[in-house]
C-alpha positions in Angstrom: -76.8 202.2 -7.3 -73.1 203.0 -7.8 -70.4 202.2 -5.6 -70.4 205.2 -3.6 -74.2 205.3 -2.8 -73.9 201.8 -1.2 -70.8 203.1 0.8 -73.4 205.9 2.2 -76.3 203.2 2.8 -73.3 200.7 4.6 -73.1 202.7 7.8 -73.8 201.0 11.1 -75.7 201.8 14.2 -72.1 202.5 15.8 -70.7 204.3 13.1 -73.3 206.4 13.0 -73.4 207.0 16.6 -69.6 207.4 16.5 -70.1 210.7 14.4 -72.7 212.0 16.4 -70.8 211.8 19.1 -67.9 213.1 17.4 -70.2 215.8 16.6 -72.3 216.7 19.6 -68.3 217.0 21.2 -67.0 219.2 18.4 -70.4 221.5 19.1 -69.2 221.4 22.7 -65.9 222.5 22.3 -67.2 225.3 20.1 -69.5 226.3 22.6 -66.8 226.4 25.6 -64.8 228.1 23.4 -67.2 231.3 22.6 -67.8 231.0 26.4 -64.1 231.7 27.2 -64.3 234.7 24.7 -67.3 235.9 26.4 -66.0 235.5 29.7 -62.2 236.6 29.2 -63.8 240.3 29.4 -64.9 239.4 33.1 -62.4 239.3 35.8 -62.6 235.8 36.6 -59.9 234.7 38.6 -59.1 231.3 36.8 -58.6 230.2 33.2 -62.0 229.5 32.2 -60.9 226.7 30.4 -59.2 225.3 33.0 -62.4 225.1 35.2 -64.8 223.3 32.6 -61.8 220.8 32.0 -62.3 219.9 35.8 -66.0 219.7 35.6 -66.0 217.9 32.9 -63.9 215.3 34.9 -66.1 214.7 37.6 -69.4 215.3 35.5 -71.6 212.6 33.2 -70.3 213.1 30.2 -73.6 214.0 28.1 -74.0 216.8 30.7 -73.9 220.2 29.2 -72.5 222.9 31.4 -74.2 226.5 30.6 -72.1 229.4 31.1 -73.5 231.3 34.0 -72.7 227.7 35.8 -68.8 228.0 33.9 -68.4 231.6 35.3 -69.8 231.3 39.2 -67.6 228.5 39.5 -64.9 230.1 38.9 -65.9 232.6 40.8 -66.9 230.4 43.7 -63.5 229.0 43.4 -62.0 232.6 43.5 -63.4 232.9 47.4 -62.8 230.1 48.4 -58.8 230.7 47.4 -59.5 233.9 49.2 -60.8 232.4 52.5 -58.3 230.3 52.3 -55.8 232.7 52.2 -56.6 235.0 54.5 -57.0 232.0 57.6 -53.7 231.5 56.7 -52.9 235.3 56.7 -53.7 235.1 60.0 -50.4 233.5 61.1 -47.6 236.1 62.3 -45.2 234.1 60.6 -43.6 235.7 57.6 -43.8 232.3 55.2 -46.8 229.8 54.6 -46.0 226.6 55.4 -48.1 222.6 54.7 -49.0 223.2 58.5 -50.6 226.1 57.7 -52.2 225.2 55.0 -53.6 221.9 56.0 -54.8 223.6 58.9 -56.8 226.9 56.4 -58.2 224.4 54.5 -59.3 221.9 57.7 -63.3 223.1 57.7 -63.5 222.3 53.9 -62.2 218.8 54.4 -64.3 217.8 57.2 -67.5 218.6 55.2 -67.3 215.2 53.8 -67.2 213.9 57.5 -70.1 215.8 58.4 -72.4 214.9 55.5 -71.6 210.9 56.5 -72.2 211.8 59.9 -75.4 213.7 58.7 -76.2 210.5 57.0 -75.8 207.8 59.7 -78.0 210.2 62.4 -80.4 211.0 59.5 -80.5 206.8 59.5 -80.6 206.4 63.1 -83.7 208.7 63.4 -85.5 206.8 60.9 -84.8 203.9 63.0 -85.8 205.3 66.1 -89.2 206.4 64.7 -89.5 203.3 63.0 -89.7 201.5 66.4 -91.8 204.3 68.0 -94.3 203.8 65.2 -94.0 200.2 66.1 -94.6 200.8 69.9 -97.9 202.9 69.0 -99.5 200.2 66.9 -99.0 197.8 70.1 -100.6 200.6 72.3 -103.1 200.5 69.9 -103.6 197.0 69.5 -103.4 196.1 73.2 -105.7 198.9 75.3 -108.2 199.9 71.8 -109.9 196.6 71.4 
């Protein structure tokens, strides 16, 4: 064996899965890239880009994102600008101001509130059956002798 042949056969578990990784993520940005060509003929209302960036924040990051999922969010978050907008349109004040903004985007900030609240009555049900089930193997025990 030369010198460079025991350089190839010196390679760590890590350095090895440092290249892969380094790989798999050049693939990725290839592949977001030939989705933003695709897409940029569709009139999507954001940077495409700009939108898998975010994702990408907020997802696992060995989570591929396919492109039908790349384009309806953007989309999604086209509408949602647009509903937006037009509760604030609804003002007869010629400007926008924060009040009027905090106050169009109000509904989508209390969803979080309503999914814990959805969760603790979700919790309190399972409670209350819980002692029901409780109460009926009493019954049970008691007057089925």
């Amino acid at each position: 064996m030369n010198d460079e042949e025991k350089k190839e056969n010196n390679y760590s578990e890590e350095d090895i899965e440092k290249e892969v990784n380094e790989t798999i993520e050049e693939i990725s940005e290839e592949n977001d890239e030939s989705d933003e060509e695709l897409d940029s003929d569709d009139k999507l209302p954001f940077p495409n880009a700009t939108v898998v960036r975010l994702m990408r924040q907020s997802l696992d990051p060995h989570k591929q994102i396919k492109g039908v999922v790349k384009k309806e969010m953007n989309l999604w978050l086209g509408r949602l600008i647009e509903t937006v907008c037009k509760k604030m349109n609804a003002f007869d004040y010629s400007y926008v101001d924060y009040g009027m903004f905090k106050q169009a985007i109000e509904t989508f900030e209390n969803i979080q509130t309503i999914e814990i609240e959805k969760m603790r009555i979700i919790k309190n049900m399972e409670k209350i059956k819980a002692d029901c089930d409780s109460l009926i193997d009493d019954v049970e025990r008691k007057f089925h002798k």
